[in-house]
C-alpha positions in Angstrom: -63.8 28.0 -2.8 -62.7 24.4 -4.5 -59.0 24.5 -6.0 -58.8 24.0 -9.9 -56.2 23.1 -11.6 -54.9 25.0 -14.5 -55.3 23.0 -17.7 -52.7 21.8 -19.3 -51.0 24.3 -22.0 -51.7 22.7 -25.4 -48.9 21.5 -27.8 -47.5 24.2 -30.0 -47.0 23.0 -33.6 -45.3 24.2 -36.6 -46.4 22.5 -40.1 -43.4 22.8 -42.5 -44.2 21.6 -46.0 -43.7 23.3 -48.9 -47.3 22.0 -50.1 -49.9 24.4 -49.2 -53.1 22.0 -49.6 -50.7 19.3 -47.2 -50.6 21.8 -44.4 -54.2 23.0 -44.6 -55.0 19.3 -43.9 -52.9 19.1 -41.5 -54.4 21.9 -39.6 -57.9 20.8 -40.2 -56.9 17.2 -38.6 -55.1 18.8 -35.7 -57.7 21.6 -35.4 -59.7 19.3 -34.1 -58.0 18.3 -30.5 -58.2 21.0 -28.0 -54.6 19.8 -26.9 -52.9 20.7 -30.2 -52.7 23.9 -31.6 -50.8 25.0 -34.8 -49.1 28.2 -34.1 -47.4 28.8 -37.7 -46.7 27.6 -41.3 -43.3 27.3 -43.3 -43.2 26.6 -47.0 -39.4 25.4 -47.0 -36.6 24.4 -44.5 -34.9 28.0 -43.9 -38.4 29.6 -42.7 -38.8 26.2 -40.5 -35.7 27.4 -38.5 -36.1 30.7 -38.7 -40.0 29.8 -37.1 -38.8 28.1 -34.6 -36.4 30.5 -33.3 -38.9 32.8 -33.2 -41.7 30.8 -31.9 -40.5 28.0 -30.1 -42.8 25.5 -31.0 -43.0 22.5 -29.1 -43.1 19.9 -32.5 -41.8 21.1 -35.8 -43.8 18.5 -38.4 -41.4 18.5 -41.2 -41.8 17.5 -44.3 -38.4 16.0 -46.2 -37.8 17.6 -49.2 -38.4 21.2 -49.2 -36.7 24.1 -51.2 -34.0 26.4 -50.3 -33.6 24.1 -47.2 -34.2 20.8 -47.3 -35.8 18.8 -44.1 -32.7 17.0 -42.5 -30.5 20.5 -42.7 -33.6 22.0 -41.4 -33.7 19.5 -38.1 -30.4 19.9 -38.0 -30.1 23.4 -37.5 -33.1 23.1 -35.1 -31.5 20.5 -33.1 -27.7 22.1 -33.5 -29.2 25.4 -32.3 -30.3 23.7 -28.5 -33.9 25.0 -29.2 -36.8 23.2 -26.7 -37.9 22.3 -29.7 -38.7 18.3 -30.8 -39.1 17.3 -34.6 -41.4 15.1 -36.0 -40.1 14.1 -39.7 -43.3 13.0 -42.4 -42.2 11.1 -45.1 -43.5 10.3 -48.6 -41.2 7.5 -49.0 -41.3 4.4 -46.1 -37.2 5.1 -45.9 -34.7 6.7 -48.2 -31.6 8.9 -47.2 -33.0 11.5 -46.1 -35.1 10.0 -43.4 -31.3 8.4 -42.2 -29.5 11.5 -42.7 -33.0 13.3 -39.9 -31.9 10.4 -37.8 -28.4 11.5 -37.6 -29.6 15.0 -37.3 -31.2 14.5 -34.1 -35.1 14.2 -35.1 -37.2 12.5 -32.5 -40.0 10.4 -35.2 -40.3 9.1 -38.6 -43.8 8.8 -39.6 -45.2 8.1 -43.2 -47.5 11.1 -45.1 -50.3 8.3 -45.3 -50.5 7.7 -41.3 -54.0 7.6 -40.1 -55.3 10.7 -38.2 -55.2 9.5 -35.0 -51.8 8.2 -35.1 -50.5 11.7 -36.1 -51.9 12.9 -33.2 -50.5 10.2 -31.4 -47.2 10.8 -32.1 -47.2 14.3 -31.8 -48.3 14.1 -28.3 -45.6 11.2 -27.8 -42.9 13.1 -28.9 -44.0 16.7 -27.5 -43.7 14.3 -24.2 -40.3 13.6 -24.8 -40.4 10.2 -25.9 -39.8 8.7 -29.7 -42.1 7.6 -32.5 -40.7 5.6 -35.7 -43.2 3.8 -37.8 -42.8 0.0 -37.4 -42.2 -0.2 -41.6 -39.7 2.4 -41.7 -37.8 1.1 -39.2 -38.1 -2.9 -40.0 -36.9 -1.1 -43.3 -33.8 1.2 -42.1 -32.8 -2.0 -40.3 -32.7 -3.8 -43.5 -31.1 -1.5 -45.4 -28.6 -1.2 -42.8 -28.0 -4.7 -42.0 -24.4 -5.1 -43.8 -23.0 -2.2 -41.5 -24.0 -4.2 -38.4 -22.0 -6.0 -36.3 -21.1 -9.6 -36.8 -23.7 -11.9 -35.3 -20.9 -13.9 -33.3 -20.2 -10.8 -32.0 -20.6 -10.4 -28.3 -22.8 -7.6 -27.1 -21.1 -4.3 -25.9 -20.1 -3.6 -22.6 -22.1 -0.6 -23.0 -25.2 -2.6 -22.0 -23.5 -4.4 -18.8 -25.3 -1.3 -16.7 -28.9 -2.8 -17.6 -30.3 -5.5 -15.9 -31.6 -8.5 -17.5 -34.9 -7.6 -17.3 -33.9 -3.8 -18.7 -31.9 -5.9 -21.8 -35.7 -7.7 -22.3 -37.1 -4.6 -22.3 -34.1 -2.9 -24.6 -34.2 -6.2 -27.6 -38.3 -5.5 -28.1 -37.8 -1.2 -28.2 -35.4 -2.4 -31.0 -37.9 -4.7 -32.6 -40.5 -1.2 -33.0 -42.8 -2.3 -29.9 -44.6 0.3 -28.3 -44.7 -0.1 -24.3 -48.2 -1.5 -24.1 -46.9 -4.2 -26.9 -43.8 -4.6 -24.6 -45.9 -4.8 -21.5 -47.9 -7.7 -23.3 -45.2 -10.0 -24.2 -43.4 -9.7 -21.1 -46.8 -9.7 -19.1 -46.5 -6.6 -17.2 -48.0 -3.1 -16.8 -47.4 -0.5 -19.2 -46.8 1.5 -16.2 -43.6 -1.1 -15.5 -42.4 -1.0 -19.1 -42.5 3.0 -19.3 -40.3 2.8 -16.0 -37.7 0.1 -17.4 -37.1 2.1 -20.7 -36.5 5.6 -18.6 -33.8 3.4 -16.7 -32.3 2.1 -20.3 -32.3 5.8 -21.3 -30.8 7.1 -18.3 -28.4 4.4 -17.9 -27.1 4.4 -21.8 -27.3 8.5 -21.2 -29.6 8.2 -24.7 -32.0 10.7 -25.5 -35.1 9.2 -26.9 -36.0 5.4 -28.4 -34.7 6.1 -31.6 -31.4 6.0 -30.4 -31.5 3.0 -28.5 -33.1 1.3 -31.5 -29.6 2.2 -33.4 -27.7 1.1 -30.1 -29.3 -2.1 -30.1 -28.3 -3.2 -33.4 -24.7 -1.3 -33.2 -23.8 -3.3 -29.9 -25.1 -6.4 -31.4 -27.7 -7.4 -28.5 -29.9 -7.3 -31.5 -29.5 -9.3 -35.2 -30.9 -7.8 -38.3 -33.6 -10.6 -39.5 -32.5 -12.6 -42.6 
């Protein structure tokens, strides 16, 4: 008798959005991959939490503004709470307050309303992983809008970052830029396999939890300059 073995347990996901015709789409675009599978619904923030103490869904997709709770209170409380559960915020708007105020909250991606299909599903299965999505406009754009709170630019760099090596700082400057790893491996002309290895050393090293905050990291220690 050959051993087999046992498939991978598919991604649990929660749609919160207080539009019902948005999360039937949703479910009809994740329906589709056998790895996904959409275990519950919440038409505003408070039955989000309430879900996913329930449920423990592995992604919450949360919309922003939502009544009786709104998004960021709702990721909050998700995040505040120590669930094993990882949010994914979808946003009308490329950036506004709220999307900063889920950053702060602890959510682990930003992703616009209008993202194609297969990036959605992308990102969910990036961030179920434990890894970090933010859409390269919204964060070219919360850098921007950000820029005056930023260090100096004669500012020397941190002495946070003197436990990276050089090649881990490389690595570090073009996660900050919005590179994915295979974009990373291809300016720096390694393997992807190399790159994913370098930015789980940043993350250990900076005890960070996902990109997101090494993105803000960057920019906060100055090893990275907002663009003029």
């Amino acid at each position: 008798m050959t051993d087999r073995a046992a498939p991978a347990r598919p991604v649990r996901i929660l749609l919160a959005d207080d539009q019902p015709l948005l999360r039937t789409g949703f479910r009809m675009v994740l329906g589709t991959e056998g790895d996904l599978d959409v275990v519950a619904e919440a038409g505003d923030g408070l039955e989000a939490v309430e879900l996913s103490r329930r449920l423990l869904p592995d992604v919450v997709l949360m919309d922003i503004r939502m009544p009786r709770m709104d998004g960021v209170a709702a990721t909050r409380a998700i995040v505040d709470a120590r669930l094993p559960v990882r949010v994914l915020v979808l946003t009308t708007f490329d950036l506004d307050e709220y999307v900063v105020g889920a950053l702060r909250a602890g959510a682990s991606g930003f992703l616009a309303k209008d993202v194609p299909a297969e990036e959605l599903i992308s990102a969910i299965r990036t961030v179920a992983g434990g890894d970090a999505v933010v859409a390269p406009r919204i964060l070219r754009r919360l850098l921007d809008r950000f820029a005056t709170l930023l260090p100096d630019p004669t500012a020397t760099p941190s002495a946070a970052l003197d436990a990276l090596t050089e090649r881990e700082r490389e690595v570090l400057v073009q996660v900050a830029r919005g590179l994915s790893n295979a974009e990373i491996a291809a300016v720096l002309s390694v393997s992807e396999t190399t790159i994913k290895t370098h930015v789980g050393h940043v993350l250990t090293k900076l005890r960070l939890r996902d990109r997101v905050q090494a993105v803000v990291l960057a920019y906060e220690s100055g090893l990275v300059r907002p663009r003029a």
